[in-house]
VODREN-238496 format. One line per 2 residues: number of its first residue (from 1); their letters; for each residue x, y, z of N, C-alpha, C. Coordinates in Angstrom, 1 decimal. Layout:
N
NUM) A) X:Y:Z:X:Y:Z:X:Y:Z; ...
//
This chain:
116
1) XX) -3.4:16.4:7.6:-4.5:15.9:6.8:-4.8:14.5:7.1; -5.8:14.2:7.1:-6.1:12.5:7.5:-7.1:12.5:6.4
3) XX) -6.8:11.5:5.7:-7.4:10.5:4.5:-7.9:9.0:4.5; -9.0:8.5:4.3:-9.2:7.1:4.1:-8.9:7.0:2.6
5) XX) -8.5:5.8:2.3:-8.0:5.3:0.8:-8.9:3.9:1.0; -10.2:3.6:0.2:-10.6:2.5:-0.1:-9.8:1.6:-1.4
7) XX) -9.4:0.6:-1.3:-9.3:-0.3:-2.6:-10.7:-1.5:-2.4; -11.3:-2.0:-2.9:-12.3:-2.8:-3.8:-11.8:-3.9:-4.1
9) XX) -12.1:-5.1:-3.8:-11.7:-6.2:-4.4:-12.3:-6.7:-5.7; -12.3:-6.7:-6.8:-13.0:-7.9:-7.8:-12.7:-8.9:-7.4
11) XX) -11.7:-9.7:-7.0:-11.4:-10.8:-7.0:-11.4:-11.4:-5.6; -10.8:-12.5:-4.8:-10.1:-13.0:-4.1:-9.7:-12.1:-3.2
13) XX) -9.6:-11.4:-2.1:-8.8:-10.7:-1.4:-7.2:-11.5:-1.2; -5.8:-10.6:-1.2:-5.1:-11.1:-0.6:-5.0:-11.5:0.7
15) XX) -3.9:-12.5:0.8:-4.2:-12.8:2.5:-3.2:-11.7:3.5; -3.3:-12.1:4.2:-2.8:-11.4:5.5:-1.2:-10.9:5.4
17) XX) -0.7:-12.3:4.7:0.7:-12.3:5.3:1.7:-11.6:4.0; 0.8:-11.5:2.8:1.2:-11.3:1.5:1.3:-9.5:1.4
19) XX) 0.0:-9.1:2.2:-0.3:-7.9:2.3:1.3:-7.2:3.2; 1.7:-8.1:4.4:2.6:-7.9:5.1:3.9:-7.7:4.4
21) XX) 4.1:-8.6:3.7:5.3:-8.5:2.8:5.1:-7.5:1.7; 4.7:-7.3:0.9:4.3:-6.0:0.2:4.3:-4.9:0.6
23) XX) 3.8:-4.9:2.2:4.3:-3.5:3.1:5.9:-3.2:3.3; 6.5:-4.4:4.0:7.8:-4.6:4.4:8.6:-3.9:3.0
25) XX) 8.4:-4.9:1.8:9.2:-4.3:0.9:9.0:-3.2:0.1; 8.0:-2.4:0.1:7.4:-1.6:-0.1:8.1:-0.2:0.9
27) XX) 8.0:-0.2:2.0:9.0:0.6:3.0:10.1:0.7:3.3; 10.5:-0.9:3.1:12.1:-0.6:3.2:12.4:-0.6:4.6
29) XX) 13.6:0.4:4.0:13.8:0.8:5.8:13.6:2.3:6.5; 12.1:2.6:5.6:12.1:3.7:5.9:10.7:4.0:7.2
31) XX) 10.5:2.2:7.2:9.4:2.4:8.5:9.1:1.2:8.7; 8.3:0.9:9.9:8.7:-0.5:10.5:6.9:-1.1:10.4
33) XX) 6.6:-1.9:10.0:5.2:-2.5:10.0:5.0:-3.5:11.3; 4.6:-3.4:11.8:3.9:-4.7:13.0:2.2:-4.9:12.6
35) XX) 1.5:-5.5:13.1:0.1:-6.0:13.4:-0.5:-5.5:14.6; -1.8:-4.8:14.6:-2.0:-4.6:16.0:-3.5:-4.5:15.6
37) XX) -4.3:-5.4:16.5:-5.3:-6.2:16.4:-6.2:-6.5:15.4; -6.4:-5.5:14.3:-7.3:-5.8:13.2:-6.5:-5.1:12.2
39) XX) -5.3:-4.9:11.8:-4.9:-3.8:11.0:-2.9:-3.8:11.3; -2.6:-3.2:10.1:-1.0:-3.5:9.8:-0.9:-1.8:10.2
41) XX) 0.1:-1.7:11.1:0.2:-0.1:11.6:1.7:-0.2:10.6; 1.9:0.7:9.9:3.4:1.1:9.2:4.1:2.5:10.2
43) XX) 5.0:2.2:10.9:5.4:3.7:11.4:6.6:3.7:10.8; 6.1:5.3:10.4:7.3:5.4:9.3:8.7:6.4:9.9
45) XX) 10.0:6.0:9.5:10.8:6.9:10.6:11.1:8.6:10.1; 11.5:9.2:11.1:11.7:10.6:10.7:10.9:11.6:11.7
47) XX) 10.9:12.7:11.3:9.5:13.6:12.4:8.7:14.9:10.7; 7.6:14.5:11.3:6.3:15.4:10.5:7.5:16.8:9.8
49) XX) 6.7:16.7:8.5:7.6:18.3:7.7:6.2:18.7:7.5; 6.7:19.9:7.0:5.6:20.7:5.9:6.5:21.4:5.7
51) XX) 6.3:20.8:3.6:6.6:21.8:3.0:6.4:23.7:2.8; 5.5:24.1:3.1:5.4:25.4:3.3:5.7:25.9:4.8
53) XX) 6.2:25.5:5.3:6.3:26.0:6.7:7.4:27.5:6.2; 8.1:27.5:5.5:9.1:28.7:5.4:8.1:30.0:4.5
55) XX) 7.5:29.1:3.6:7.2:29.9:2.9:5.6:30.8:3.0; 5.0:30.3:3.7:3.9:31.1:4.2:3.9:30.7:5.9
57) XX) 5.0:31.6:6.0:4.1:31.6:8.3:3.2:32.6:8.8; 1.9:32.2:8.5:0.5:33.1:8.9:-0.2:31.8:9.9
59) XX) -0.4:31.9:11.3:-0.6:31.4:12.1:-0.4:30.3:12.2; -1.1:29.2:12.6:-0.7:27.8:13.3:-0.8:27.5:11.9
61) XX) 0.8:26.6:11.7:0.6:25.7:10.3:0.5:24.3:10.3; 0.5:23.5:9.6:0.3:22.1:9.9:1.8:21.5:10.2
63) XX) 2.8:22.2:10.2:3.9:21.6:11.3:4.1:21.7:12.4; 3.6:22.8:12.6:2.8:23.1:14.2:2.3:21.9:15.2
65) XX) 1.2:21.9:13.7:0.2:20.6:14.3:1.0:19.2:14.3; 1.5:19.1:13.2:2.6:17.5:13.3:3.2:18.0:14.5
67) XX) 3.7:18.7:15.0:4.7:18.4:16.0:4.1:18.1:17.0; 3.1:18.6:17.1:2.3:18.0:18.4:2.4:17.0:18.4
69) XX) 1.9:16.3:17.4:1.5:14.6:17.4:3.3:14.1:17.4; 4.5:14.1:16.4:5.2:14.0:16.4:5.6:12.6:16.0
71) XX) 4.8:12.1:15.2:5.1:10.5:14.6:4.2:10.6:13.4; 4.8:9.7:12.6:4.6:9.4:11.3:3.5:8.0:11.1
73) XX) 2.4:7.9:10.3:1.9:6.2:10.1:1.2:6.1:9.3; 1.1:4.8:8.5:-0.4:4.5:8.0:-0.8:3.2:8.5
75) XX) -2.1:3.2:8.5:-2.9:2.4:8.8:-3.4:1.2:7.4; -3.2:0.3:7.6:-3.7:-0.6:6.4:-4.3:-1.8:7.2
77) XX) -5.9:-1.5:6.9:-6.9:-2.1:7.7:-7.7:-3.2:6.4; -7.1:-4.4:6.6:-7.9:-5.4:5.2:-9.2:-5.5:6.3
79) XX) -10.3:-5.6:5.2:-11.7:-5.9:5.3:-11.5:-7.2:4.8; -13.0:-8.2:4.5:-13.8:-9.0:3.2:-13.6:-8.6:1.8
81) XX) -14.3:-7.8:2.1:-14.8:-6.9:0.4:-13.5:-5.5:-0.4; -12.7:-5.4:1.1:-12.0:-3.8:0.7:-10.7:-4.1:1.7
83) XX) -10.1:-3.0:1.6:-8.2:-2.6:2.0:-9.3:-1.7:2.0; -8.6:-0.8:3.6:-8.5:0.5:3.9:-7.0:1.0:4.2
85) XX) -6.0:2.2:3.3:-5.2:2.7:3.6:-5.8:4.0:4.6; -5.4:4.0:5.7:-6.0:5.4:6.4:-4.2:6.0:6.8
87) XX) -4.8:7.8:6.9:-4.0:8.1:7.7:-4.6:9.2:8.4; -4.0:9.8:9.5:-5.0:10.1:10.7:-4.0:11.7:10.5
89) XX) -4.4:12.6:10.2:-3.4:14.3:10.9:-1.9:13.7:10.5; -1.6:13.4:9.3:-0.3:13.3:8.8:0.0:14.2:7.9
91) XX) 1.3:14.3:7.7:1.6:15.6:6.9:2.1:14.9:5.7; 2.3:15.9:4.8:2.4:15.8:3.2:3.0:14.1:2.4
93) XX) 4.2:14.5:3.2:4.9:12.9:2.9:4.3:11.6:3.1; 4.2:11.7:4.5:3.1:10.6:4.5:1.8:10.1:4.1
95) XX) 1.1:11.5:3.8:-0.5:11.0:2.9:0.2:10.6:1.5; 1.6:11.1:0.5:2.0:10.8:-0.5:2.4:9.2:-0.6
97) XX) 3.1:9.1:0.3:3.5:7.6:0.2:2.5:6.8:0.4; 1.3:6.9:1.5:0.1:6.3:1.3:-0.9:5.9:0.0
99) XX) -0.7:7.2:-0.7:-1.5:7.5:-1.7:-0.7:6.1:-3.2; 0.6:6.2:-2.9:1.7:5.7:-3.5:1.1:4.2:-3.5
101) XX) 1.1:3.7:-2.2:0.7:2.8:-1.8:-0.5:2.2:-2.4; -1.7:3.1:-2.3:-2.5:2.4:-3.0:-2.9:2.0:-4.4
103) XX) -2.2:2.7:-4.9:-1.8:2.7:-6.3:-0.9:1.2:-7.0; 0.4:0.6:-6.2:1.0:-0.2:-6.3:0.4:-1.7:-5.9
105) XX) -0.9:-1.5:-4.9:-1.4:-2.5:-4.2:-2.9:-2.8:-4.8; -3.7:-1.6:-5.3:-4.7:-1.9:-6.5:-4.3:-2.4:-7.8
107) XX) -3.2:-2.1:-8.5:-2.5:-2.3:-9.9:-1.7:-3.9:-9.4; -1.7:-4.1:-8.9:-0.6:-5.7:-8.4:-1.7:-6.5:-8.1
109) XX) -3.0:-6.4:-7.5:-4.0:-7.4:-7.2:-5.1:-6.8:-8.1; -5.3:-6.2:-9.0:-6.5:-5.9:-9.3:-7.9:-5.4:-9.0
111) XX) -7.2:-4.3:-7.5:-8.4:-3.8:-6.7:-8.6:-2.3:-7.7; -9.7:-2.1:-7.1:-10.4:-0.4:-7.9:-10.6:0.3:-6.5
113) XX) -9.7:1.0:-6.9:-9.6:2.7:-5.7:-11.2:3.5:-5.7; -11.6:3.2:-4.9:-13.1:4.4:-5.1:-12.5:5.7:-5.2
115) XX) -13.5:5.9:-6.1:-13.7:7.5:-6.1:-12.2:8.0:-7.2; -11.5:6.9:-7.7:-10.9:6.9:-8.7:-11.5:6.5:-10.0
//
């Protein structure tokens, strides 16, 4: 599943480096953040699940598909006006902790989630 997650600024945008540490501590050690040219890549460790993989196998399922790709990430792309959390054909876990994410990072700066 690949999702964009907008947050909205009212105020001030955070800066760069604040956003960075709120990632870091935010993941732990459960995935490694770097910068790579306009945007914070989080790779997170482990390999793609899906929960239903046991319980319904009726053709290609989306662990199928994770395994192709075979890595985990989100994308946290600061704008001007907005944070974009994206994630690209990730499986369950990872769109949750994203979703997690935005939640923690709109409620701490006072952004508004569209479409929330």
């Amino acid at each position: 599943m690949s999702c964009d997650r907008i947050i909205d600024w009212p105020r001030v945008k955070p800066k760069n480096e604040d956003i960075a540490l709120l990632l870091r501590d935010y993941f732990g050690e459960a995935g490694t953040v770097h910068w790579d040219r306009d945007r914070w890549i989080v790779s997170l460790h482990g390999k793609p699940s899906c929960p239903f993989k046991r319980l319904s196998p009726s053709g290609k399922s989306i662990q199928e598909v994770m395994d192709e790709a075979g890595e985990r990430w989100i994308e946290v792309w600061p704008s001007d006006n907005c944070l974009y959390v994206m994630t690209r054909n990730q499986d369950h876990y990872t769109n949750d902790l994203a979703a997690g994410l935005v939640g923690v990072i709109s409620r701490y700066w006072g952004g508004k989630v569209q479409g929330a």
